[in-house]
N, C-alpha and C positions, 0 to 999 in steps of 0.2 A: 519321456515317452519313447519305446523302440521305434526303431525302423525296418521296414521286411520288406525285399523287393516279392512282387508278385510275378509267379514260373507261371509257362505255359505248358500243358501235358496234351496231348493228341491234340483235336482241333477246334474240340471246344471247350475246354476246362483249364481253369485257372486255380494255382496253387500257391496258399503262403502258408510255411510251416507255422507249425505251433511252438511258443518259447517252453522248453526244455523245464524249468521250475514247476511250470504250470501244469505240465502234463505229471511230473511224477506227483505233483498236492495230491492230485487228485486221481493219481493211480490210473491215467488213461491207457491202455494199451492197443496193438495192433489191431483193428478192425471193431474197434468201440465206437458205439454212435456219439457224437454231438448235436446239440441242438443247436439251430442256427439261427437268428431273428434280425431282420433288418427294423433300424429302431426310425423315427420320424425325423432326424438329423442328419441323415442319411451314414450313422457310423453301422457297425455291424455286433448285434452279442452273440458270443459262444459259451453256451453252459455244457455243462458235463451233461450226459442224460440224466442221473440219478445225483442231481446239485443237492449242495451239503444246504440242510435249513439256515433260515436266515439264525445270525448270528445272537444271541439271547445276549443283551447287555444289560447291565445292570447299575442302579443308581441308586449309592447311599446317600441315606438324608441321615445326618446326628440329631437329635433333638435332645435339648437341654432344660427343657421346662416350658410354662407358659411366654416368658419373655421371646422365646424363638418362634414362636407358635405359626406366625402369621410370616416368617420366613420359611419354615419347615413347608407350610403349605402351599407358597409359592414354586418352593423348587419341587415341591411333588407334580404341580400343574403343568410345570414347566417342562420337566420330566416327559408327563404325561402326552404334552403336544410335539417333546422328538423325540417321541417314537420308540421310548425305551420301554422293555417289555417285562422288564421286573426290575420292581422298586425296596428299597429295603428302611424301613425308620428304624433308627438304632435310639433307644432314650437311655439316658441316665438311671438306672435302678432307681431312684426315687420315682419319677415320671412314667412308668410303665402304661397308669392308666391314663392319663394325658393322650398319649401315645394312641392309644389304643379309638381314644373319641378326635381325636385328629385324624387317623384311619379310615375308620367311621364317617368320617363329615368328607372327606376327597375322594371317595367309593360313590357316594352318593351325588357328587359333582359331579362326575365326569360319564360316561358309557363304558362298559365291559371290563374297569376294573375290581377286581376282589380280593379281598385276605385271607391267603392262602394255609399262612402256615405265621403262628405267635406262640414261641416258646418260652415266653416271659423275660427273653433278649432283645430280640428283634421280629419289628412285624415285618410281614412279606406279603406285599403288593402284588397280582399275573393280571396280565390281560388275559381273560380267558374269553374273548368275543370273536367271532367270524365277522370282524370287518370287511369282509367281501361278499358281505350279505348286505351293505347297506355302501352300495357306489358313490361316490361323490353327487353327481347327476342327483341323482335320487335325493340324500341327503342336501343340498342346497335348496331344490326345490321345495320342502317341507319345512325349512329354515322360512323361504316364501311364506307357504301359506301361513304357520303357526303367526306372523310378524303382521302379515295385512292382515290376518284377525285380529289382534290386538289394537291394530292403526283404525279398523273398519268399530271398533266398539268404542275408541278412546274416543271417538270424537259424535259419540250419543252418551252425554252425559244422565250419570243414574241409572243406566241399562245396562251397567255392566259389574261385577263383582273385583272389584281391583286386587285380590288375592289370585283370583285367576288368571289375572293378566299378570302378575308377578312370575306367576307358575309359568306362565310361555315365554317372558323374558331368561329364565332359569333353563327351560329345553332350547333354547332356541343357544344360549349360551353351550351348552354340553354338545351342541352339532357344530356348532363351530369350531370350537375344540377336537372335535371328532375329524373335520376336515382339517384342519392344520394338522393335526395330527399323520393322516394320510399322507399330505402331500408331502411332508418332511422325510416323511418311511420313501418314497417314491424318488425322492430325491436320491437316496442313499444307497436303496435298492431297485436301480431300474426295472431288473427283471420282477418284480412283484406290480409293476403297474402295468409289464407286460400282460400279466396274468389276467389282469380286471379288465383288461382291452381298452386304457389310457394310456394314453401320450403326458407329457412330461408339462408340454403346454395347457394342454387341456386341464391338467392335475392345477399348472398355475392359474388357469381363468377361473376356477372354481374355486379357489383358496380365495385370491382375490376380493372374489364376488363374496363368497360367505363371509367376508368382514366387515363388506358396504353392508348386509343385511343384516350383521349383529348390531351394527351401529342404529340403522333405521329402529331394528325392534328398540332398542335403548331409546330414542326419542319416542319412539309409539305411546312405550311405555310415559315418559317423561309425560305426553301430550294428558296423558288421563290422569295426572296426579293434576294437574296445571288447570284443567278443567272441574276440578272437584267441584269449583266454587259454582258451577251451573247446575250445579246435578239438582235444581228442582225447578230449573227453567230450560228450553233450549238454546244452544249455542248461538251467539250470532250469525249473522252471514258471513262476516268475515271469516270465521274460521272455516263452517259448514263445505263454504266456496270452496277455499283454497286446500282446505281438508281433500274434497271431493278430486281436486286434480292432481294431490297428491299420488291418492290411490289409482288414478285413472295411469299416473304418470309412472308407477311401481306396476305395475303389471305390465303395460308397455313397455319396458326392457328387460321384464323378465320374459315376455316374449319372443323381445329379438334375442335375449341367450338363447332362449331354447332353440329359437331356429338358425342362430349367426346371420341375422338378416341384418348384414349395414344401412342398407338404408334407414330403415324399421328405428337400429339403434341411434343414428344421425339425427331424425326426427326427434326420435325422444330427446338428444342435449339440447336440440334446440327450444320445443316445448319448455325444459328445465331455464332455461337462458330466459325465455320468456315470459316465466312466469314471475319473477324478482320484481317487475314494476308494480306489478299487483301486489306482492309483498309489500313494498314500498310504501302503497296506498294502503294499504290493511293497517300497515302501523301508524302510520297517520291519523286514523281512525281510531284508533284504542283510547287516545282522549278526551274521547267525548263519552266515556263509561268510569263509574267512581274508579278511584285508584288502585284501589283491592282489587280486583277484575282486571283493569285496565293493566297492571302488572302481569297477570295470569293470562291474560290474554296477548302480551308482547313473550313471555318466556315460549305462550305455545306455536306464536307465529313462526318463532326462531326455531321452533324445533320442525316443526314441518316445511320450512327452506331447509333447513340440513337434511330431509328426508328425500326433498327432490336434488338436493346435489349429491348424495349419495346415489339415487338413481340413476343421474346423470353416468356416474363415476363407474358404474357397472355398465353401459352402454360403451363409454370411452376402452371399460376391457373387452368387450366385444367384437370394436372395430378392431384394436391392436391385434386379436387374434386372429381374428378373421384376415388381415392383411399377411400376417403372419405365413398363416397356414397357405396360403396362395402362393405363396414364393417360395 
């Protein structure tokens, strides 16, 4: 890191030159604007007026057939969540079309990526999406609702189509992705979270948080496969109960995100804390129902305490930020 002392010129302005490389990059000259932004850590950025695009980087995948298959589509995902902006699968002349239904199946995972260009070498992967059409904020909270739908159906069995609740575990997955995604670009290029009017913390509580809510929806889900076995009676109480403060208990810190209300989020861990004895007593209870059941009904107990500590674990990034941001 340089060092620059800071000149004083008349009697209110303060001057630190600019380093000599930096200005000829980018061809600044005498009486050229800068743009100036003070960032939330209180460091300072200077862009050019007319800054160069962000940098288009690129990521070859080799594909060697079906044996890499499920490598090949890892690093594309992978790819996918830092932030690279063109991807490239190179196969082996035999595997073209391989290639080409691997392309196919990771376009249809993910948001805003496409196949741009397949010369019968290599396909070509672009993000061609205005990600700054769908904010973090915005995208978390939708991760919300699609997930307590799922949690609010899983636990009335028979009233629900379990392909369609797969389907929301599936979107709910691609927004997640979608926010890691962001916040890794943000990391990299501050000035782009400038742009969306977020902070770098804020980019982390929302990353965070969309990972306690990919996880919730995966037990949501979990909970309606687990529950199959009632779908032509209703649930007991035990789950109905603990179900019901689940949900009571998942909105309640996504409450306090939305408003950074510590106390709000405090409440809810403690709620979470207190709810495990009940837990307790619920599994207690599983045996006094045949063993088929009685299993289905301990796997879904389990999954809805991991849904309220997960809740909990969104509240706990709430207060850190919120403490955060006050200092």
């Amino acid at each position: 890191m340089e060092i620059r002392k800071v000149q004083k010129s008349g009697n209110s302005s303060f001057i630190v030159s600019l380093p000599a490389e930096w200005v000829k990059t980018y061809n600044i000259a005498k009486n050229d604007p800068v743009e100036m932004e003070t960032n939330w850590d209180g460091s300072l950025t200077i862009l050019p007026k007319h800054a160069p695009a962000r940098e288009e980087e690129n990521l070859i995948v080799q594909f060697n057939g079906e044996q890499d298959r499920s490598i090949a589509l890892r690093k594309l995902i992978g790819g996918y969540i830092s932030g690279f902006c063109t991807m490239e699968v190179v196969p082996t002349p035999s595997c073209i079309s391989k290639a080409r239904l691997l392309s196919s199946e990771f376009t249809s995972m993910v948001i805003g990526q496409q196949v741009v260009d397949d010369d019968g070498k290599r396909i070509v992967i672009k993000d061609i999406s205005n990600s700054a059409q769908m904010p973090m904020k915005k995208t978390v909270q939708r991760m919300y609702r699609i997930s307590s739908d799922t949690l609010m159906q899983a636990l009335e069995p028979g009233s629900f189509d379990q392909s369609r609740l797969s389907s929301n575990e599936n979107e709910v997955d691609k927004l997640q992705w979608l926010v890691a995604r962001k916040h890794n670009t943000f990391l990299r290029y501050p000035s782009l979270a400038s742009k969306e009017e977020i902070t770098l913390p804020e980019s982390n509580l929302y990353f965070v948080t969309s990972r306690h809510i990919e996880r919730i929806s995966d037990h949501a889900l979990l909970v309606s496969r687990h529950l199959c076995s009632w779908k032509n009676s209703p649930a007991p109480s035990l789950i109905t109960q603990n179900g019901k403060h689940c949900i009571s208990l998942y909105s309640k810190t996504m409450q306090a995100l939305s408003t950074l209300d510590e106390k709000l989020a405090n409440s809810t861990i403690d709620d979470a804390l207190g709810m495990q004895a009940g837990f307790e007593q619920a599994f207690s209870k599983c045996i006094e129902h045949p063993s088929s059941k009685a299993i289905s009904l301990i796997y879904t107990l389990t999954s809805l305490r991991r849904i309220a500590e997960y809740s909990a674990g969104i509240s706990e990034s709430v207060i850190d930020f919120a403490s955060q941001k006050k200092n």
